[in-house]
C-alpha positions in Angstrom: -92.3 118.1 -106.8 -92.2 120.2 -103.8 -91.0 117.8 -100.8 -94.1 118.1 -97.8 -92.7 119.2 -94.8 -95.1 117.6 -91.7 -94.5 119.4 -87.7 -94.9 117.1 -85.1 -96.0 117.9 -82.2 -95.9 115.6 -79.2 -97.5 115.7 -75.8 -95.1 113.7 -73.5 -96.2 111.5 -70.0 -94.6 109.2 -68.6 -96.7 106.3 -69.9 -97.7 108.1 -73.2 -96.8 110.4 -76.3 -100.1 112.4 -77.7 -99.5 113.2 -81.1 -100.6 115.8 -83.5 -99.6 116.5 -87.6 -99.6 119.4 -89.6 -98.2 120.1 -92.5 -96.7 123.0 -94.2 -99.2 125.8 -95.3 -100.8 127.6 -92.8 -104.8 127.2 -94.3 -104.1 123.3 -93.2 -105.7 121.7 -90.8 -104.0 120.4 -87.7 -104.6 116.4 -87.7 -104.4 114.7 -84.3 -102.9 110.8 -85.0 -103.5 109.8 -80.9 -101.5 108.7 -78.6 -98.9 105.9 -78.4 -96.9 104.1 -75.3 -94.2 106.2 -73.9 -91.6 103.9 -76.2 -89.2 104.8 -78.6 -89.7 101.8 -80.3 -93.4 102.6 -81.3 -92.5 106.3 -81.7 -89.4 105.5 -84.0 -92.0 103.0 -86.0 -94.4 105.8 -86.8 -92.1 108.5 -87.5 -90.3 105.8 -90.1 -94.1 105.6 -91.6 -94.2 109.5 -91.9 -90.5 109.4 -93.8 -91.6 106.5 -96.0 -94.7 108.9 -97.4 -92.2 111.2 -98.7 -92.2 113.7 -95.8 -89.4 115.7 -94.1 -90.5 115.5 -90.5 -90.0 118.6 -87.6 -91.0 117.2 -84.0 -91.4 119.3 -80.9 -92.0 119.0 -77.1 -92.4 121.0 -74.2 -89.4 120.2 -71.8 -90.3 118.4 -68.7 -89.9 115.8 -65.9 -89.0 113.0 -69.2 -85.6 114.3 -70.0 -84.0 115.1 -73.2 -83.9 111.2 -74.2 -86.7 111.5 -77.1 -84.8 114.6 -78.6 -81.4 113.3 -78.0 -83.1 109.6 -79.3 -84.5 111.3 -82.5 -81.6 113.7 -83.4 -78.8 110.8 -83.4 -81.5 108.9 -86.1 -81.3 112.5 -88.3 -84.9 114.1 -87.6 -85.3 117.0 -87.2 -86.3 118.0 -83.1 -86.4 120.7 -80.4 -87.6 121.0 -77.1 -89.6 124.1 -75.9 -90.4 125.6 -72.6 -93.5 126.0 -71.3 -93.6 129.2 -70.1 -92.6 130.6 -73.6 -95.5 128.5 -75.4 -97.9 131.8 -76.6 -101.3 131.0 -75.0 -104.8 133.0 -75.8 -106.1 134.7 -72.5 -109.6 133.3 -72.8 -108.6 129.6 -73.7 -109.6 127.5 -70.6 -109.4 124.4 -71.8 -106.6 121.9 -71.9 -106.4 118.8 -72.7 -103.4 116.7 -74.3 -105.0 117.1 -77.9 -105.1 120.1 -77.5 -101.9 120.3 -76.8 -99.9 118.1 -79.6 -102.3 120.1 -81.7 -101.2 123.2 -80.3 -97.5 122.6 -80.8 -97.9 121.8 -84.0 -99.6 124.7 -85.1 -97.1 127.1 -83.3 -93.7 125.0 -84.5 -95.2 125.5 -88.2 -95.7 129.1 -87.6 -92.1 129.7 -85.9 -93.8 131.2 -83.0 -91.8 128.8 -80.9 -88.1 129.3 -79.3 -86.4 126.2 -78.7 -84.2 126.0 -75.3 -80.6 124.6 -75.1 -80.4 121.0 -74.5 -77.1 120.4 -72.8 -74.4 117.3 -73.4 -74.9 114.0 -72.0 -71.7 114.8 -69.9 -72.7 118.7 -69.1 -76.3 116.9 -67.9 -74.4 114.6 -66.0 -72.2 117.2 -64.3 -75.9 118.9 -63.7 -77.6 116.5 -61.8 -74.7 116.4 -59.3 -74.9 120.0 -58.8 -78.4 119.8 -58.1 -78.4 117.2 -55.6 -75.8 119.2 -53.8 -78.2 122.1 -53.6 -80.9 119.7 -52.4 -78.4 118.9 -49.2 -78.1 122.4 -48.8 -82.0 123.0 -48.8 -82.2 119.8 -46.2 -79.4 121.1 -44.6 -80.7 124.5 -43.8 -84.6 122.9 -42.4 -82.5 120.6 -40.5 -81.1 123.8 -38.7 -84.1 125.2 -38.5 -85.8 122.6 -36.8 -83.0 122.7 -34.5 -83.6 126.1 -33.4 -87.2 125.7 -33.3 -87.1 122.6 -31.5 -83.9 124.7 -28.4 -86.4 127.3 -28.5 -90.0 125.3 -27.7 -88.0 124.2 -24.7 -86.6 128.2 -23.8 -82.9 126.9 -24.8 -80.7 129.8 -25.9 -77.2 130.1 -27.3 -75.3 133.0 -25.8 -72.4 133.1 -28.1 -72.0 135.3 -30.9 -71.9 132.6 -34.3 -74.3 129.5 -34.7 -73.3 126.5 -36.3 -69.5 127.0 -35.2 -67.2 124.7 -33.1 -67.9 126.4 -29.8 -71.9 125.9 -30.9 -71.8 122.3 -31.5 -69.5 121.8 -28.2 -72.2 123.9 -26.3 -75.0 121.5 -27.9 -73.0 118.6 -26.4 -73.6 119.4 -23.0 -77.3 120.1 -23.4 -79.1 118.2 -20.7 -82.9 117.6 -21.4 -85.3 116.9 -18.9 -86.6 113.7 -20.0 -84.8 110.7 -22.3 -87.0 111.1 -25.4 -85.8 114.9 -25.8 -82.5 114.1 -25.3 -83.1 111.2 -28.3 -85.0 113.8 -29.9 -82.3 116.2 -29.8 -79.1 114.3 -30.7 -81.4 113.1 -33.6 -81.3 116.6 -34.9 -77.5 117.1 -34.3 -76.9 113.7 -35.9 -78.9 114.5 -39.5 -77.1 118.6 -39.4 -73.6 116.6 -39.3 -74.4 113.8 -41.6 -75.7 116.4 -44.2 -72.5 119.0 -43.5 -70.7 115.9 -44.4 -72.6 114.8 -47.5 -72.2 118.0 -49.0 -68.4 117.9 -48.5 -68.4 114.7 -50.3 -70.3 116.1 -53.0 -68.3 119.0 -53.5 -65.0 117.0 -53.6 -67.1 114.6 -56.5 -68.0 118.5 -58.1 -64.6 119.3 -58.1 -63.2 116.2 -59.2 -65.5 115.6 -62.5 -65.5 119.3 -63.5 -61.6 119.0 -63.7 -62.4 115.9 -66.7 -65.2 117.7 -67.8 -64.4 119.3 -71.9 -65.2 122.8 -70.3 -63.2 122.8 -67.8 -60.9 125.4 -69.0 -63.8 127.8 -68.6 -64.9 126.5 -65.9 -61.3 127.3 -64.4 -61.3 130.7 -66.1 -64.3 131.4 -64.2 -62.7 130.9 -60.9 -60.5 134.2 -61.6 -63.5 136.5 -60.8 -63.6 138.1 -57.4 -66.7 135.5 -55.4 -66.8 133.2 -57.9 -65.2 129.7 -56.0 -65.1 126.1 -57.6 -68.5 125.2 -56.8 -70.3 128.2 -58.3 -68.2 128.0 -61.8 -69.1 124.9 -61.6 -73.0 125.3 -61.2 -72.3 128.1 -64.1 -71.0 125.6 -66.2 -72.9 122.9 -65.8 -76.2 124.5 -66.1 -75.2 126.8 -68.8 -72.3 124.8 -71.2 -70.9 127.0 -73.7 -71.0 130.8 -72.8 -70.0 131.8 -76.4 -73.5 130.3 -77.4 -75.0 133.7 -76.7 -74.8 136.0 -79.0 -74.4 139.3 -76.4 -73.9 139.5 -72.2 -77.5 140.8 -72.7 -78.8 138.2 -73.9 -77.4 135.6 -71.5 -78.8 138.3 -68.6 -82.0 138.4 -69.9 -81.6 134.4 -70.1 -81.1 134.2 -66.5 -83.8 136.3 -65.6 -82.0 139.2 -63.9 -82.8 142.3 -66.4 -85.8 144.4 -65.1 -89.2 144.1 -66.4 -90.6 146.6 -68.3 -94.3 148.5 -68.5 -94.2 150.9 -71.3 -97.4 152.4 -72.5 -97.1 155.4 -74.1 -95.4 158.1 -72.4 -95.4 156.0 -69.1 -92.2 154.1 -68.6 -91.9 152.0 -66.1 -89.1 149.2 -64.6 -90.0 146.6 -62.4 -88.6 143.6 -60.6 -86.5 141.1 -62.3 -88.1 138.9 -64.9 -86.5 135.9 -62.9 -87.2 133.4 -66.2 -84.5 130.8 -66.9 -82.2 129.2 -64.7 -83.1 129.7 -61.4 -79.9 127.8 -60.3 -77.4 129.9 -61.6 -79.2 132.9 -61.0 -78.9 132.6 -57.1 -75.5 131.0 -57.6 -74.7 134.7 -59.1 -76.6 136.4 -56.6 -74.7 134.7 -53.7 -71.2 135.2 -55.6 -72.0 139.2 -55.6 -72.1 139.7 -51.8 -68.2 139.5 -52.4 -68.1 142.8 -54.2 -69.0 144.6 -51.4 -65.3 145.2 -50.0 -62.8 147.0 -51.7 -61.1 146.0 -54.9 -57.9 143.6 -54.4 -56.2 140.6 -55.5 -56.4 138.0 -52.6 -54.1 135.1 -52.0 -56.7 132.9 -53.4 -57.5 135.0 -56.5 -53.8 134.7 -56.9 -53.7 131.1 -56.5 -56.7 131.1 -59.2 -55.0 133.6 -61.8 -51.9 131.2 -61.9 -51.5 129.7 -65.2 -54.8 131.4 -66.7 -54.6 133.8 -70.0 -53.4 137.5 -69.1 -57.1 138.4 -71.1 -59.0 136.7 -68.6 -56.9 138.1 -65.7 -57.2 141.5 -67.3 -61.0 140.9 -67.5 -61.4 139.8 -63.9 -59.5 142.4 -62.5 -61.4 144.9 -64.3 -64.4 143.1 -63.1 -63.9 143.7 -59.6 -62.9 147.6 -59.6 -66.3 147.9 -61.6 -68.2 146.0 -59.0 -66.8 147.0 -55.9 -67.2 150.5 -56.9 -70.7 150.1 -57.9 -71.5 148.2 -54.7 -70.1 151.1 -52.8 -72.3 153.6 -55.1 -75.6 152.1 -54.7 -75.6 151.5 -50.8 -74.2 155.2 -50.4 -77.4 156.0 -52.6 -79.5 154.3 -50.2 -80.6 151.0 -52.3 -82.0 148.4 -51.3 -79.4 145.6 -50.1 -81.2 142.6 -52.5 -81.5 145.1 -55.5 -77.6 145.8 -55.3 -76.8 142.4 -54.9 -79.0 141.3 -58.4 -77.5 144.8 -59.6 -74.0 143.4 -59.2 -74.8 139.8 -60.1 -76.1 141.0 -63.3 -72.8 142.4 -64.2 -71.3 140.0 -63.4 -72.9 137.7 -66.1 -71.8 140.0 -68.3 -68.5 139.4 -67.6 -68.2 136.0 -67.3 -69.8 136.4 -71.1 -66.8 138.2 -71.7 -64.4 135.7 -69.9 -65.9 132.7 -72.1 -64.8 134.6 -75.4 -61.4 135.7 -74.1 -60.7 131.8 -73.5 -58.6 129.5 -76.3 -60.8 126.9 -77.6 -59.8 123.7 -77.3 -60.2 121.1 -79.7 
């Protein structure tokens, strides 16, 4: 007897799951079950009453605020789960109407039809790693308003630096002997200097933890081997890392570019071709952390002190591979300018490249067990 094979789709809150059922054959109906508390308790109980009817069971959900605990919850009991993104969920143009039935029902339908893509769920330690990146790119973010409020706040009151370079020693010395007018802006204004050091020194902190951890982490020998290209420093191998695990995972550089969203768009219809900007899907984090690391290319190819430092004790492949890396890239910096580009369409240019090699880098590195 042919085993029945039941998709499960499930529409994730944070006080509910909305569930859906449909089984294999594609002229069956899509049955909505309802929805249960958001607790794997009652979802482990009615999954166990699919199993005990006979049924091999495929759940799916749309990744989200919740996490990765429900896949990562019903992969360690042996069900079959994967989590999709929304923004690659097919949608009809005239459907306006959403609801959670609709869609549990929806995923159902779609992870029976294999129209869905599932995306990578990283390791509990690679997620952990993650979330420290993140909240150092959150003290960046409150770092950079805090400087902006700064200026905005010298410049209502028609207070203007004369040096050449903001946010340097001689800056914060000149900020020191600021004398406002009247008590509350001088409150007001070492206020604002205060939160700019406190978050340059929370960042530091963070960065030393980043560096730290990463060194324990089981990738660290790429994330190491990363460090050998030309712009790439500790803290962006480690964003690379964290948010992306396993390079080798992809099957071609072009596929982890188009991951990353920096491959062009394209409008072909008939004999118009057309490319446009960058899709920008995927990682958003990595793809700026690129983006930023190919400013570096724009001088001329050499091997720095610190790229030396970096090289010591890595694989001669992955040296070879950097180094080639950065007469490519320095010479196509130089090209595209001299043709006139745009400066933020050579940078993306060069940091899709640059993806490319650190695909390359990944394979050239030993595995360890």
């Amino acid at each position: 007897m042919k085993k029945i094979v039941k998709y499960i789709g499930l529409d994730v809150h944070k006080n509910s799951i909305v569930i859906s059922i449909a089984k294999n054959g594609r002229d069956k109906d899509v049955n909505f079950y309802g929805a249960i508390n958001h607790d794997m308790n009652q979802l482990h109980k009615f999954l166990r009453k699919q199993i005990s009817q006979g049924a091999e069971l495929k759940c799916v959900y749309e990744a989200g605020p919740c996490g990765y605990n429900i896949y990562r919850s019903l992969i360690d009991k042996g069900i079959d789960c994967i989590v999709v993104a929304p923004s690659l969920i097919p949608k009809k143009s005239g459907d306006k109407i959403k609801t959670d039935r609709r869609d549990s029902q929806n995923l159902a339908r779609l992870h029976r039809s294999g129209d869905l893509t599932a995306v990578y769920v990283p390791k509990l330690e690679d997620e952990a790693l993650r979330d420290l990146v993140r909240a150092r790119d959150d003290c960046v973010n409150a770092l950079r308003r805090a400087k902006q409020q700064l200026g905005a706040f010298l410049l209502r009151h028609n207070i203007c630096y004369s040096g050449k370079s903001k946010w340097s020693k001689a800056y914060f010395n000149w900020l020191a002997d600021i004398a406002m007018p009247h008590q509350a802006q001088q409150i007001t204004l070492q206020e604002y200097i205060d939160i700019i050091q406190d978050g340059k020194n929370r960042i530091e902190r963070i960065s030393q933890q980043m560096r730290q951890l990463s060194d324990q982490s089981q990738l660290s020998h790429l994330n190491k081997s990363l460090q050998s290209l030309r712009g790439v420093s500790d803290i962006v191998s480690t964003v690379v890392v964290s948010e992306l695990g396993d390079l080798t995972r992809f099957d071609s550089p072009v596929k982890l570019m188009a991951y990353l969203g920096l491959v062009p768009s394209a409008y072909d219809s008939g004999d118009k071709k057309k490319r446009g900007k960058i899709t920008k899907t995927g990682n958003g984090h990595v793809r700026r952390a690129l983006i930023e690391a190919s400013q570096a290319y724009r001088l001329p190819a050499r091997k720095s002190r610190a790229i030396a430092k970096r090289n010591k004790g890595l694989p001669k492949e992955v040296c070879k591979i950097a180094w080639q890396a950065q007469v490519r890239l320095c010479g196509r910096y130089k090209r595209l300018v001299f043709r006139g580009k745009n400066a933020n369409l050579v940078k993306t240019a060069i940091a899709r490249e640059l993806a490319g090699f650190m695909w390359a880098i990944a394979h050239a590195v030993p595995k360890v067990a």
